[in-house]
C-alpha positions, 0 to 999 in steps of 0.5 A: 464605432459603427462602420458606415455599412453597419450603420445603414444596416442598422437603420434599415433594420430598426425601420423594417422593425417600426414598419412590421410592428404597425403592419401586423397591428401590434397595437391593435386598437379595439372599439373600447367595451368598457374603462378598461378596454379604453385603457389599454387603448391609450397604452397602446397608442403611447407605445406607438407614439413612443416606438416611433419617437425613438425610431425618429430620435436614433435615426438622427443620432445615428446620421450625425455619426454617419461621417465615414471617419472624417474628422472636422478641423473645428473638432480636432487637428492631427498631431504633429511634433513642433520640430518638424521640417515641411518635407517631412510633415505628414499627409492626409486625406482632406476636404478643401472649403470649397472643392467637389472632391477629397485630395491628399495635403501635408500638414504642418504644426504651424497648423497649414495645409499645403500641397507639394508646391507649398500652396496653402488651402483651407481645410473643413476636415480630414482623416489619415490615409488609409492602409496600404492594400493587402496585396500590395503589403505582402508583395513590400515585405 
């Protein structure tokens, strides 16, 4: 899957693409002569109607998938063994119903969101903690 970067990326590409094609008359119109010339007319405005639909349809698709790895409780739960004990439940980034900012709260199998003092709060999505970084990894070996 495309990364968030990657994603903007794309989408600027492809309107650069949709905006040049119309600024250098790529579907240039021409003051129809004859049944023919009035043809290509229609052909030409069809593919500029239908450039910009797919412009438009992939933008959208594209935003909806735009969620930086954030997975939505109602989606899907992180998986964790039955027969495990609270203190060693795993954590994870989550965003809280509510809240301005991302935190960090264990998950159990009984399906709770909880912090250390085992406050339970409710959970619109989540995402599992990232790597370590780099520097910090080869300085741990």
């Amino acid at each position: 899957m495309f990364g968030l970067v990657r994603k903007k990326a794309l989408i600027r590409y492809m309107k650069e693409i949709k905006d040049e094609n119309r600024a250098s008359n790529i579907y240039a119109k021409y003051p129809p002569k004859d049944n023919k010339q009035e043809k290509l007319n229609c052909y030409s405005q069809g593919y500029e109607d239908g450039t910009d639909n797919f412009y438009n349809v992939m933008v959208d698709i594209i935003r909806k998938h735009m969620n930086d790895g954030w997975i939505p409780v109602e989606e899907r739960l992180p998986e964790v063994p039955d027969d495990m004990e609270d203190e060693y439940c795993p954590e994870f980034n989550v965003t809280i119903k509510g809240a301005s900012r991302a935190t960090t709260l264990k998950y159990s199998p009984d399906g709770a969101w909880f912090d250390d003092s085992g406050q339970v709060y409710v959970v619109i999505a989540w995402r599992p903690l990232p790597d370590l970084y780099k520097k910090i990894q080869e300085e741990n070996k």
